[in-house]
C-alpha distance (Angstrom), angle and dihedral (degrees) to the residues before:
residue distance angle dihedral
X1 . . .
X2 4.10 . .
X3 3.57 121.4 .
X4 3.82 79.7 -109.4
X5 3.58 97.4 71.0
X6 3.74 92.1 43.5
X7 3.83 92.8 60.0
X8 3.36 93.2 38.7
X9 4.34 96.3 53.5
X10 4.34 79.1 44.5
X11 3.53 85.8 53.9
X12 3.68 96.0 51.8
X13 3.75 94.1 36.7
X14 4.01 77.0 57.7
X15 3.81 101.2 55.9
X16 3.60 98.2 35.9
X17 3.80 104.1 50.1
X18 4.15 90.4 33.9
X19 3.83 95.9 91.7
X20 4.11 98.0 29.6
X21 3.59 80.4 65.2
X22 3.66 102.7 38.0
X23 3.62 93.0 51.8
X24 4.21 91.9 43.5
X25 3.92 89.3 51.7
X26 3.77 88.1 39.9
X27 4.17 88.2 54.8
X28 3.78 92.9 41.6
X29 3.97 96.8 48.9
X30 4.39 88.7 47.1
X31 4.08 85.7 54.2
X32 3.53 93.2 51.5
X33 3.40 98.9 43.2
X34 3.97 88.6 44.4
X35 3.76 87.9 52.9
X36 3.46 107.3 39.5
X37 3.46 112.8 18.2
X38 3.73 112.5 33.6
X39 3.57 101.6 80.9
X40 4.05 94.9 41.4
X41 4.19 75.9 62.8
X42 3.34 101.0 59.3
X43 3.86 127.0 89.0
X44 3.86 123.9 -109.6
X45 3.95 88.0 -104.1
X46 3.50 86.7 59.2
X47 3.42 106.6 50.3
X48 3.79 97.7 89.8
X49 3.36 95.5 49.9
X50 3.86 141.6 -71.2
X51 3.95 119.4 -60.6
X52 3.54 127.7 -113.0
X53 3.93 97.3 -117.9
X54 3.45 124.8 114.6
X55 3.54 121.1 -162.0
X56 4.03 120.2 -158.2
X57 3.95 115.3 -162.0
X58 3.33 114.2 -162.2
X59 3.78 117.4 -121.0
X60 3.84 138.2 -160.7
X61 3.96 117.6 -125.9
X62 4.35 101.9 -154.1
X63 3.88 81.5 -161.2
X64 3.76 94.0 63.1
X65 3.94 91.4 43.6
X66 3.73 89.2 49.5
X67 3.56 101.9 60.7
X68 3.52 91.0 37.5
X69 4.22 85.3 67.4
X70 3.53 86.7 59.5
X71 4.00 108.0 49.3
């Protein structure tokens, strides 16, 4: 075979195996962090578990407030 076809089968190789691995290192690194980092991350008042507030913030909607120039 040429030197051609070599690059060109690397090349291939390259683009074909480039997000099977991404996405398998990608799943690997989330389930380590998930089991052995996440709860050295959270704060003290977290460490029992999460509170049962919920906070609302208020938020503007520029569609809303455009229309309203209008009419």
């Amino acid at each position: 075979m040429l030197l051609i076809d070599y690059f060109t089968q690397i090349l291939i190789y390259t683009l074909v195996s480039y997000p099977i691995i991404g996405g398998l290192s990608f799943i690997v690194s989330s389930l380590y962090y998930w089991l052995l980092m996440e709860k050295e991350d959270q704060p003290r008042y977290l460490k029992k578990g999460t509170p049962f507030i919920t906070i609302l913030v208020p938020a503007h909607c520029s569609y809303v407030n455009k229309w309203h120039i209008f009419f």
